[in-house]
C-alpha positions as CSV (number, residue, x, y, z in Angstrom):
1,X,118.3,91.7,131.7
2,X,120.1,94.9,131.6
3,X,119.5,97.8,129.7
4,X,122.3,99.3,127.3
5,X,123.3,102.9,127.4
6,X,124.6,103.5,124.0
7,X,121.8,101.6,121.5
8,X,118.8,104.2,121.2
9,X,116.0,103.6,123.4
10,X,113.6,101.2,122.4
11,X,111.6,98.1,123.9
12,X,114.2,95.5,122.2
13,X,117.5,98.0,124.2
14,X,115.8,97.5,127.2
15,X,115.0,93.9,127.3
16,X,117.8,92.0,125.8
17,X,120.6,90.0,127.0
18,X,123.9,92.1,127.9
19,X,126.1,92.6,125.2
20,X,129.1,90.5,124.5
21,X,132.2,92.8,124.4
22,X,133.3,94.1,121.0
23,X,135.8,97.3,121.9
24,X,136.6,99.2,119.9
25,X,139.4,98.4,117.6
26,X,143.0,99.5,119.3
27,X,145.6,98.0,116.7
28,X,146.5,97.2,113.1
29,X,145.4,93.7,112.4
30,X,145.1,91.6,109.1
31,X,142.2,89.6,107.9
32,X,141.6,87.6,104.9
33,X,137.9,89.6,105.2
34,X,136.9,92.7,106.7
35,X,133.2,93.2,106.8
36,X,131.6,96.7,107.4
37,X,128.9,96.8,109.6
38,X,127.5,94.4,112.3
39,X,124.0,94.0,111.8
40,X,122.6,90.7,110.1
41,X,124.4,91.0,106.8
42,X,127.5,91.3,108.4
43,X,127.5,89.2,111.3
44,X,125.8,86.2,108.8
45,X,128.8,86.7,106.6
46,X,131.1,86.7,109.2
47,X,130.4,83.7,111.0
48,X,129.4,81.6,107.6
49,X,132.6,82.6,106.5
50,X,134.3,81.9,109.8
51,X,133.1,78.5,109.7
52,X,134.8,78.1,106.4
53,X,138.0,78.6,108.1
54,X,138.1,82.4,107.1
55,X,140.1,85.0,109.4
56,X,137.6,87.7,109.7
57,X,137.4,91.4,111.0
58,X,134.0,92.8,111.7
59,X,133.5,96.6,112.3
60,X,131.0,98.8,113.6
61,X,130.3,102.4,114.0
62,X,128.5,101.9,117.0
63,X,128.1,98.9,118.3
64,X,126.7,95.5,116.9
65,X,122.6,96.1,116.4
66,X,122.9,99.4,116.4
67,X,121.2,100.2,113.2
68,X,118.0,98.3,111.7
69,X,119.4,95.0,112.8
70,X,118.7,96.1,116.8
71,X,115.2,98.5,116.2
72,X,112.9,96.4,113.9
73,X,109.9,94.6,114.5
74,X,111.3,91.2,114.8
75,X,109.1,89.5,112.3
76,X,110.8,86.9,110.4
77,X,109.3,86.9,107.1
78,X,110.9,85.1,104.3
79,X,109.1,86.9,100.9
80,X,110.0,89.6,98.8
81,X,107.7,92.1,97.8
82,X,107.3,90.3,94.6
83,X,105.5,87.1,94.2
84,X,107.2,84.6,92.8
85,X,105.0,84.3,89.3
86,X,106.3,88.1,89.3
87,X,110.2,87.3,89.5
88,X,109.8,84.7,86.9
89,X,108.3,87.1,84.6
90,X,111.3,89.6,85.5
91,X,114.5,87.5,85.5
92,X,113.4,83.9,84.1
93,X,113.3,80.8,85.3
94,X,116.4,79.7,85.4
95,X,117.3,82.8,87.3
96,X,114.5,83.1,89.4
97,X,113.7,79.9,90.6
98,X,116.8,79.4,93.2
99,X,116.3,83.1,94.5
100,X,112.9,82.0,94.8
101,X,114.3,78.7,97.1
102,X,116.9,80.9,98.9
103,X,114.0,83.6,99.9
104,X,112.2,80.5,101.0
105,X,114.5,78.8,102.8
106,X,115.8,82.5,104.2
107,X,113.3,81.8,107.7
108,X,114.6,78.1,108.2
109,X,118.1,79.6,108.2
110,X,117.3,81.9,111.0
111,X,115.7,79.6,113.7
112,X,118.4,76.9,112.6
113,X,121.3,79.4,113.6
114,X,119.0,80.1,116.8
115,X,118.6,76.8,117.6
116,X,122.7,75.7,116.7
117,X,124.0,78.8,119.1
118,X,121.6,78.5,121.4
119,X,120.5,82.3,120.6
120,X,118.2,83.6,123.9
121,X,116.1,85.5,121.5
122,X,112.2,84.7,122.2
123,X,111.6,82.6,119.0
124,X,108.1,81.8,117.9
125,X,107.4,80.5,115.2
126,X,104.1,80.7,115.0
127,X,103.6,81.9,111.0
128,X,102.9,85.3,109.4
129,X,99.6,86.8,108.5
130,X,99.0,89.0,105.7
131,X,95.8,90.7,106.0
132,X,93.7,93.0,103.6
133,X,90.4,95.3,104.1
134,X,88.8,95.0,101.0
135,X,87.5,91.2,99.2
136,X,89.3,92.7,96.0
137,X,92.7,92.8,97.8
138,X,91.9,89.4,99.5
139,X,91.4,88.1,96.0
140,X,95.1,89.0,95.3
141,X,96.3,87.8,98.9
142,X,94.8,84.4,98.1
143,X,96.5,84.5,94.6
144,X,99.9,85.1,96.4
145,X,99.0,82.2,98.8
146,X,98.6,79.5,96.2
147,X,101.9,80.7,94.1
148,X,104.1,79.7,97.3
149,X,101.8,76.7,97.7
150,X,102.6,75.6,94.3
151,X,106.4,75.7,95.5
152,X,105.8,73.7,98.4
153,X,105.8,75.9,101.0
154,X,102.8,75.4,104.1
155,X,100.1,77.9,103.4
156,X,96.4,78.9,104.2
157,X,93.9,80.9,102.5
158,X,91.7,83.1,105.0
159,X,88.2,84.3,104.7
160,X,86.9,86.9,107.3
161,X,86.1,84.8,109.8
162,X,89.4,82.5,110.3
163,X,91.4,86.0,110.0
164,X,89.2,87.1,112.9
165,X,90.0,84.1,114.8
166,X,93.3,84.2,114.7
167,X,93.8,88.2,114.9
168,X,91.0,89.2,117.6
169,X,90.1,92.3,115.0
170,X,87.0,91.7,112.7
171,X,88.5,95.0,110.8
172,X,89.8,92.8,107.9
173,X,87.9,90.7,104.9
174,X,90.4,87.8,104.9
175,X,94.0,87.0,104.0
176,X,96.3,84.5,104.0
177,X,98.9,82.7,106.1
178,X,103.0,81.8,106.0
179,X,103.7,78.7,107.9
180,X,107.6,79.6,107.3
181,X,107.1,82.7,109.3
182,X,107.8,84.1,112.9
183,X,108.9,86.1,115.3
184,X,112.1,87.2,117.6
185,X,113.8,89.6,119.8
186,X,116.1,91.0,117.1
187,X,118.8,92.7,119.4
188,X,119.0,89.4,121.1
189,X,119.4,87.6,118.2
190,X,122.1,90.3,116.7
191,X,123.9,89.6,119.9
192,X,123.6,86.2,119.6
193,X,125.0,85.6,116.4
194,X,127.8,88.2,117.7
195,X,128.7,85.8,120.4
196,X,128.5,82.8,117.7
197,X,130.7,84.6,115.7
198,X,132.8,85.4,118.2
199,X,133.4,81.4,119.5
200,X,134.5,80.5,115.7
201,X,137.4,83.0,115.9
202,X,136.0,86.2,114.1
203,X,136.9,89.7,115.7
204,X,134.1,91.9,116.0
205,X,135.1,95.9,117.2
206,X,132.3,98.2,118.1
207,X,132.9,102.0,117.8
208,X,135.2,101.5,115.4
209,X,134.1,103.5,112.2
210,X,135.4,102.8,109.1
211,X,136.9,106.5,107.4
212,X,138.4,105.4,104.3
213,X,139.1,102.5,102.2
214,X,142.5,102.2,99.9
215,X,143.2,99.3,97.0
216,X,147.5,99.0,97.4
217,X,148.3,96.2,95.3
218,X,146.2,92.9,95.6
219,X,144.8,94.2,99.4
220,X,142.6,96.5,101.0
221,X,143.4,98.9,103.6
222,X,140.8,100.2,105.7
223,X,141.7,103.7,108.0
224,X,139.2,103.6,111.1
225,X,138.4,106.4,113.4
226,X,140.9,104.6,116.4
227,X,143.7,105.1,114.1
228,X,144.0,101.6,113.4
229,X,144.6,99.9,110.0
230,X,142.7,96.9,109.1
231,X,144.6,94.8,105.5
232,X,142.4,92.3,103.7
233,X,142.1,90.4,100.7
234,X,138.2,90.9,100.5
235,X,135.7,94.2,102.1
236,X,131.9,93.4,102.7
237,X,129.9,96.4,103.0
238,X,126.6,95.5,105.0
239,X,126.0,99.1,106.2
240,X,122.0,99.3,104.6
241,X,119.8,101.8,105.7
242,X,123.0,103.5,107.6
243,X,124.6,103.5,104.7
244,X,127.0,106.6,104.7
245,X,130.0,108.1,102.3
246,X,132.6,105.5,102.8
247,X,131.8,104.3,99.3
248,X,131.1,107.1,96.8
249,X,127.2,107.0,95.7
250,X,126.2,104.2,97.8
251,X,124.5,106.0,99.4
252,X,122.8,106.8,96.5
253,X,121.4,103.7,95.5
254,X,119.0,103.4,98.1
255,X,115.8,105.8,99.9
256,X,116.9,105.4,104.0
257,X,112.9,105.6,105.3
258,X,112.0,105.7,108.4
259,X,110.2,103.0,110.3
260,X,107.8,104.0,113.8
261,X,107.1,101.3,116.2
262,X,105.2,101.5,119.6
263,X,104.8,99.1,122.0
264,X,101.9,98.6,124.7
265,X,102.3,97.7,128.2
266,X,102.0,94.3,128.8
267,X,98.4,93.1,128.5
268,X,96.1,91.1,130.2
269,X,92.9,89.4,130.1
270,X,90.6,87.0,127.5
271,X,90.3,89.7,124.8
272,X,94.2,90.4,124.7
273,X,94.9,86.6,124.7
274,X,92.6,86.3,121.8
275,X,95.1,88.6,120.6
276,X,97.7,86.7,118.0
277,X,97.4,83.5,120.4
278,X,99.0,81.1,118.4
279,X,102.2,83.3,118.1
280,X,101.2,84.5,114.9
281,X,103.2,88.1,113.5
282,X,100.9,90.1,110.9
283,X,101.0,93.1,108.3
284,X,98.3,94.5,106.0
285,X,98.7,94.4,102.2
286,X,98.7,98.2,102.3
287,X,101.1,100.3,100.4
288,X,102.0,101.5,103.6
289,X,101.8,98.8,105.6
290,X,101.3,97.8,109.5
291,X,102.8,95.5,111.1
292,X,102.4,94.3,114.5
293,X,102.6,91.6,116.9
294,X,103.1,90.4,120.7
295,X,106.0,89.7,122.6
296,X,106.8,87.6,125.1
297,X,105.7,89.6,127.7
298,X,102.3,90.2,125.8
299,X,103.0,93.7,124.7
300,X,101.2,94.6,121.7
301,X,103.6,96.2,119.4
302,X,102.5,98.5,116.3
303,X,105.2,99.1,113.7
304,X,104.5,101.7,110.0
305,X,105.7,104.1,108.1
306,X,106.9,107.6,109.8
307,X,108.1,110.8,108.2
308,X,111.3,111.2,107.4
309,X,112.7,113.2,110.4
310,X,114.0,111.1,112.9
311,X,111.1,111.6,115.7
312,X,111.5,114.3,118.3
313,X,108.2,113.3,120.7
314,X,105.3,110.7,121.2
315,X,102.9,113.1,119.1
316,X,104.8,111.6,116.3
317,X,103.9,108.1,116.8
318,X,100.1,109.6,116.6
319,X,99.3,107.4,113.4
320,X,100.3,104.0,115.0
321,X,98.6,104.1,118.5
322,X,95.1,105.7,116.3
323,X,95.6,102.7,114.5
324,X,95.9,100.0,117.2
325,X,93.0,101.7,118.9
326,X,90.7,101.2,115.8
327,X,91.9,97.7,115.3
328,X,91.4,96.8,118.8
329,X,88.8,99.4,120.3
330,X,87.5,96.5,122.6
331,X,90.9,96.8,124.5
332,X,89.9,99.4,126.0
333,X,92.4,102.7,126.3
334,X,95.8,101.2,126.0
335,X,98.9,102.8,127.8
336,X,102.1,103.0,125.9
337,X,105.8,101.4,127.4
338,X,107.8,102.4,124.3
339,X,108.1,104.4,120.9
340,X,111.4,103.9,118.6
341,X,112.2,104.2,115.2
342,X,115.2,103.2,112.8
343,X,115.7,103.4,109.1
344,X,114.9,100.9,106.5
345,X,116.8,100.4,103.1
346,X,114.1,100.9,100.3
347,X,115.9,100.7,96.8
348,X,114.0,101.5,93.5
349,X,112.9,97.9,92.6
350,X,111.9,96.5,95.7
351,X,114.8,93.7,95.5
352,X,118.1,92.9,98.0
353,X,121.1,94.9,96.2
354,X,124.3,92.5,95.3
355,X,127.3,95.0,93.8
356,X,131.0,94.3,92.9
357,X,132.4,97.4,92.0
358,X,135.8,96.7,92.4
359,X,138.2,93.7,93.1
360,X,137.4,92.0,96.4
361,X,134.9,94.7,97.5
362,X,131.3,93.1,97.8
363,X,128.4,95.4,98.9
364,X,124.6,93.8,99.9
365,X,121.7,95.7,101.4
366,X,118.3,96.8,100.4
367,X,116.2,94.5,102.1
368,X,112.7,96.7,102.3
369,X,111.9,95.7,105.5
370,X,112.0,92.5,105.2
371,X,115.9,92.3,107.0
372,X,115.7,89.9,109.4
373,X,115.1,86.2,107.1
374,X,116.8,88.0,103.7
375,X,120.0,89.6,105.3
376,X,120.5,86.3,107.4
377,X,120.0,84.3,104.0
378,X,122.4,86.7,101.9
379,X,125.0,86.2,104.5
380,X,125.0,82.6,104.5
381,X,125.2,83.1,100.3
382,X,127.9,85.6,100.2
383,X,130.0,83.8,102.6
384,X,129.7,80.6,100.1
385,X,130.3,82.6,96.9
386,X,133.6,84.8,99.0
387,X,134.8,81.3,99.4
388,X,134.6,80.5,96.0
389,X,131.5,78.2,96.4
390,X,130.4,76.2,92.3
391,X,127.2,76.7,93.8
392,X,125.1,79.2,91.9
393,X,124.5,82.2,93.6
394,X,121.0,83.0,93.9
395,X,120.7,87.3,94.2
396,X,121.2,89.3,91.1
397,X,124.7,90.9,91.0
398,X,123.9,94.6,89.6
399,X,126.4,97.7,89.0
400,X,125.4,100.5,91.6
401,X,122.5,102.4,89.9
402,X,122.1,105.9,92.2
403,X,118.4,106.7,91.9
404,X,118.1,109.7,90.0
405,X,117.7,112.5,91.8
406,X,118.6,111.2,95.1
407,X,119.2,114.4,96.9
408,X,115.6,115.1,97.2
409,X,114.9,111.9,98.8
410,X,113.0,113.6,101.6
411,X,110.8,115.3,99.0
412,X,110.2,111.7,97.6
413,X,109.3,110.0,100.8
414,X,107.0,112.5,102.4
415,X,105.3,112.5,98.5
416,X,104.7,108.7,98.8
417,X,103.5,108.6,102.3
418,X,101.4,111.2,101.1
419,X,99.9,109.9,97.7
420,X,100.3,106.3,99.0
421,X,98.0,106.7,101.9
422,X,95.3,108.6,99.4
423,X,95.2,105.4,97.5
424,X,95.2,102.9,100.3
425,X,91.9,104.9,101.1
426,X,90.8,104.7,97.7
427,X,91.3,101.2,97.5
């Protein structure tokens, strides 16, 4: 496998498959949809759309998993942060219930497409385990558990023991367990559904940056940094936690945080196969959560909040390998192979962002870090609903709400990492 020299480093840039070729973008082309940005949003749209006979243009800034699509954890969880009792209470029934089935069905979408393209991307799918320190917060885990049950979905209720089991830690009081769940390289897979994209016709141009977009008549006209000119009847802006200016107060909409991630070297041994050994991935019900797993190789990989500056050295990854250690202290001293970071899409309520705000644009991020199942899922919906699908579609469509006072975002992370972490201790 060969390494790429223009992704940031990371354990997923150095491991994956070579890239399929996207140059960038050297002449004026039509489309009867551009799509902005080439991480799972967009390259979901794109090839749904594709397969619905649609001409499509897909452009990148950088190149395809660049962004949060190519740096995340790879865990392919298919919740929101609310439980579903929770989204009835908020949007009704009649509203809630099919984005409750689409978030469900979000993970089944994923290892279908991997399993259809014949995606090289590691896939386990082995469930996800949501763990919690204190019997109080277990209580609530458990709760969770059995709304999803109630909807049919393959779950398990944990006390301290079977959480032990299956995690090798006896640091947590129980949890509970998402047979939908699992795990993948993501840069593989974003490459993957490139290529897939690629065999049904759709044009995908890295480096290509999109500078300004232009309504003249019943068209769009997109200027790029090539020079080029891309016309379309419909724009998709799937740019999410790289979300720049191109759009006036997108931006604004959403907090980009930072997420840390370290990775062991690969281990070895009884007490690191004890480790996760079903293929399980896992979080905590902290505020501010951790989330880890093992890859193929067996690396143990760490994954939480950081601060908000991008990170300059390991000394900021400090938190997450103190915390492995404590969760794992029979492992011994561990020796680290990789530390990366990428930025997240947090928006105010917690929920994926639809917005329309003009004919034929369509704008969808904000996933919260849960990217991977959601983005794939809204892709495959917003195709459909482009196409002019009857079939409901299930995300709230909102206007673009900029969260007040936006410019001191920074101020607003590094205060919730701060006050969040007093009442995880608290709790």
């Amino acid at each position: 496998m060969a390494a790429t020299q223009t992704l940031p480093p990371s354990l997923w840039a150095a491991t994956a498959p070579p890239a399929p070729p996207t140059p960038p973008l050297a002449s004026s082309r039509r489309a009867d949809v551009l799509v902005v940005g080439a991480g799972f949003t967009g390259l979901s749209t794109a090839l749904h759309l594709a397969e619905a006979g649609a001409q499509v243009c897909v452009l990148e800034a950088h190149e395809p998993g660049w962004g949060a699509s190519g740096r995340n954890g790879g865990q392919v969880n298919p919740t929101l942060k609310h439980d579903p009792d929770d989204l009835v209470r908020l949007y009704g029934a009649a509203q809630a219930e099919p984005l409750i089935d689409a978030v469900s069905r979000s993970a089944d979408l994923v290892f279908e497409l991997i399993e259809r393209h014949r995606i090289d991307c590691q896939p386990v799918r082995g469930g996800w385990l949501q763990v919690a320190y204190s019997a109080r917060e277990v209580a609530g885990l458990h709760a969770r558990a059995a709304q999803w049950a109630r909807r049919g979905v393959a779950t398990q209720a944990l006390d301290r023991a079977a959480v032990a089991a299956r995690l090798g830690t006896q640091a947590f009081a129980g949890g509970w367990l998402d047979g939908r769940a699992g795990g993948i390289h993501p840069l593989a897979y974003t490459r993957g559904l490139v290529r897939a994209a690629q065999g049904l016709g759709v044009a995908v141009h890295g480096e290509t940056q999109v500078t300004g977009l232009e309504r003249q008549g019943a068209q769009w006209h997109a200027t790029t940094s090539t020079g080029a000119t891309v016309i379309a009847d419909q724009v998709v802006l799937a740019t999410n936690g790289y979300t720049g200016p191109l759009w006036p107060g997108l931006a604004r909409t959403l907090l980009a945080a930072n997420s840390f991630i370290v990775a062991t070297q690969p281990l070895e041994g009884p007490a690191a196969d004890a480790i996760l050994a079903r293929g399980e991935t896992a979080s905590t019900s902290q505020r501010l959560l951790l989330y880890f797993r093992k890859d193929a190789q067996g690396r143990l990989l760490m994954g939480g909040r950081g601060h908000f500056a991008d990170p300059r050295g390991p000394e900021d990854f400090a938190h997450l390998e103190r915390s492995l250690e404590l969760l794992f202290p029979h492992l011994g001293p561990l020796r680290y192979e990789y530390r990366w970071a990428g930025r997240i899409a947090v928006t105010h309520d917690f929920m994926p962002h639809v917005h329309t705000p003009a004919p034929g644009v369509t704008m969808a991020l904000g996933y919260n870090g849960r990217g991977i199942a959601l983005a794939t899922s809204m892709g495959w919906h917003l195709a459909a609903r482009l196409k002019g699908s009857t079939g409901d579609f299930p995300f709230p469509v909102t206007p673009m709400q900029p969260i007040p006072l936006h410019g001191l975002q920074r101020f607003y992370v590094a205060a919730g990492v701060a006050w969040y972490s007093l009442l995880d201790r608290m709790a």
